[in-house]
N, C-alpha and C positions, 0 to 999 in steps of 0.2 A: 399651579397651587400645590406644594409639599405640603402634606401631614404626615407627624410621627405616628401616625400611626396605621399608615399605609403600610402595603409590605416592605422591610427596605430591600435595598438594592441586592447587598451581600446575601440578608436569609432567603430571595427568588436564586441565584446562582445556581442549585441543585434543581429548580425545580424547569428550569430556561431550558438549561443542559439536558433533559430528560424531555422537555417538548420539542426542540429543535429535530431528538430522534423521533419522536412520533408525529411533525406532522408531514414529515417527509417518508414514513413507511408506518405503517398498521399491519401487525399482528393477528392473521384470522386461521387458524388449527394448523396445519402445518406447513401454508404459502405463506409471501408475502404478497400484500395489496398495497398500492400506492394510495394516496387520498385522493388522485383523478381519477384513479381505473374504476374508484368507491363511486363516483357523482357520473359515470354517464348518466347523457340526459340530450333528449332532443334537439334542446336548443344549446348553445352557448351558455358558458359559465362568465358569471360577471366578471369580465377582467380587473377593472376599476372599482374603487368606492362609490363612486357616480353612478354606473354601469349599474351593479349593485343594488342601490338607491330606486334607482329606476323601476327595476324590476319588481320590488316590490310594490311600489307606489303603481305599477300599469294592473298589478294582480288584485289592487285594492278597486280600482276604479270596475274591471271587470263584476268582483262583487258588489261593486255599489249598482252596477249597472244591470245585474243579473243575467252574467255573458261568463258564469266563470267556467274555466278549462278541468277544473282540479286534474292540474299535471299530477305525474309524476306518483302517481297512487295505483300501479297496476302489479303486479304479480312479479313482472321479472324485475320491476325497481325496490320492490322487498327484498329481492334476493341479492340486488347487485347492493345495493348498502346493507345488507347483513354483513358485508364484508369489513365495512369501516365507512365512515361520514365524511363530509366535506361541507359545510353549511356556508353558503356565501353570506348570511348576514344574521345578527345577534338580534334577538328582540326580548328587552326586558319590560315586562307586563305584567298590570294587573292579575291576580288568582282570581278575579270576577269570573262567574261561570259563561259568561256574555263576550267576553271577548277571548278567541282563539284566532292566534294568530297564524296560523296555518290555512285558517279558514277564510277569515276578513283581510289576507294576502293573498289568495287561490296559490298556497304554494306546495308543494308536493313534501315526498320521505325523502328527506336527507337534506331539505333547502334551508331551513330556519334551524336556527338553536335559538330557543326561546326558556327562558329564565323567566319565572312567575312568581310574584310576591303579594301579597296585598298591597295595594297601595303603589306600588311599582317603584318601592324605594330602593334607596341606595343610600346601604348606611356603613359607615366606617367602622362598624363592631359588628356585621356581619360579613363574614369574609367568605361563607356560603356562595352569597350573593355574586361578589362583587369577582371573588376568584372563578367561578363559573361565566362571568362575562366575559375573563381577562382568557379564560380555556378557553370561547370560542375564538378569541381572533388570533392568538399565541400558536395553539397546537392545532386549531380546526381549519383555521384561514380566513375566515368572517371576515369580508371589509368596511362594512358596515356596520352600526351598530342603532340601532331601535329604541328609547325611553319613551314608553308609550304609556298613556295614561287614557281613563275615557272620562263622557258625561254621566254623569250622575254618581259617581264613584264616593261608595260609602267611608271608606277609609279617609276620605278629607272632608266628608262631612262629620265626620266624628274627631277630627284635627281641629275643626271651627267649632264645634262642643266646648271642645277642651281649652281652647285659646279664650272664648267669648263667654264659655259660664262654669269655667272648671272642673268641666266633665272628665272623669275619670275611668279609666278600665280595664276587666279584670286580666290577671296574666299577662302575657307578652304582648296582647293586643295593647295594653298601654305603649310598649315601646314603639310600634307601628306609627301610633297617631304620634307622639312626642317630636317620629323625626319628621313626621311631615309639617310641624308647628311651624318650621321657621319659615312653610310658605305660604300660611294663611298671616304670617305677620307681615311678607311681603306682599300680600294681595287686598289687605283688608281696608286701604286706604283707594282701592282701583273704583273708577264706576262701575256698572253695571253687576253682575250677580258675585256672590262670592265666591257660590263655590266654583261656577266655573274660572274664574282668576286664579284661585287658590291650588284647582287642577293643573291649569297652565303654567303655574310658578313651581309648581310640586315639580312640574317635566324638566323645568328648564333647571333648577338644583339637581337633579339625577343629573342630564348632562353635563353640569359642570361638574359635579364631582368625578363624572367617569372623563373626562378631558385633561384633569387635573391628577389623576392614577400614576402614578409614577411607580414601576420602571414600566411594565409594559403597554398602557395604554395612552399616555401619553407620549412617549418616543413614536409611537406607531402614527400618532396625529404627524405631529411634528415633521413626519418622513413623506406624509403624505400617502400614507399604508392603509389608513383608518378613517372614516370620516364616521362620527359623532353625532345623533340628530334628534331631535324631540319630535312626536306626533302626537295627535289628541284624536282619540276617536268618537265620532258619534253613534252611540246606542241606535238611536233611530234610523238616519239615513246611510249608516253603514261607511260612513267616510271616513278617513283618516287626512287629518292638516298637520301638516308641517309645523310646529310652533316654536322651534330653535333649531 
């Protein structure tokens, strides 16, 4: 999916050229650090998107299960990524204060780049957004990439307001619910609840918008560099499902 109003191709050129030197060396006072020498770490770095994927998803099961390790949080791992980062995987999430995904992944300093929004959109006139997801996997190395949404998630109950009684709101929070509208128009014909439908169609539009990214997010699919993925978390039993 091209939209004009992605970045194009030409005006990324300066900015590709300028990642390509950082994510192959970082700049820390007057060495250089590589982005592996950044990420030791116990175990293995996810080679693959899968790999990746994995990781995350065995770190979620841990705190579902209340077995978590919280790697990667001790004293000389502050020090060794004060140097520069490496984040094996991208997670864009809700600004709910309930879901942390460092936390509901048991993942350590320097594992996740995590992008927070209300609502966990992905919208095409925020390019905050969208170019901070495109930074983790461009210059940081991310394989994976996260669009995670949860239950009970205010920001789409305030999208089924506005769809279903023309609920309006003030400031930017209007634009928030607007973009999520076009998933409670997908969802409002589903059985069961709406808003959780509405949640799940919320995820599965971020994904496709970030699949559809063109130049960098989508060549990196295509290459089989990137894999793309929707989860839904639950509030209560701490789980996180796959939903795209």
């Amino acid at each position: 999916m091209r939209d004009s109003k992605f970045i194009s191709r030409r005006s990324f050129v300066k900015f590709t050229g300028a990642a390509a030197l950082g994510a192959s060396i970082i700049k820390y006072g007057d060495g250089l650090l590589t982005a592996g020498e950044a990420h030791a770490d116990e175990t293995p770095r996810p080679k693959t998107p899968d790999e990746a994927l994995k990781k995350i998803m065995d770190g979620n099961k841990r705190f579902v299960d209340s077995l978590k390790k919280s790697p990667r949080r001790t004293i000389e791992v502050r020090e060794q990524t004060a140097g520069g980062q490496a984040p094996f995987a991208t997670i864009l999430a809700c600004a709910d204060s309930r879901v942390a995904p460092e936390i509901i992944f048991d993942q350590g300093l320097g594992d996740l780049f995590v992008v927070r929004v209300a609502g966990n959109i992905v919208n095409t006139s925020n390019y905050g957004v969208l170019g901070s997801i495109e930074f983790g996997s461009l210059v940081l190395g991310a394989s994976v990439i996260m669009v995670l949404g949860h239950s009970r998630c205010g920001a789409v109950a305030g999208a089924i307001d506005a769809v279903q009684k023309g609920a309006e709101f003030p400031g930017s929070i209007d634009n928030i619910v607007n973009t999520i509208g076009p998933a409670v128009e997908a969802a409002k014909d589903e059985p069961g609840d709406l808003l959780e439908n509405a949640t799940v169609a919320n995820v599965k539009l971020g994904v496709d918008m970030l699949k559809g990214s063109v130049p960098v997010l989508a060549d990196k699919v295509r290459e089989g560099k990137l894999k793309i993925v929707g989860g839904n978390y639950d509030l209560f039993t701490g789980e996180v499902k796959i939903v795209a």
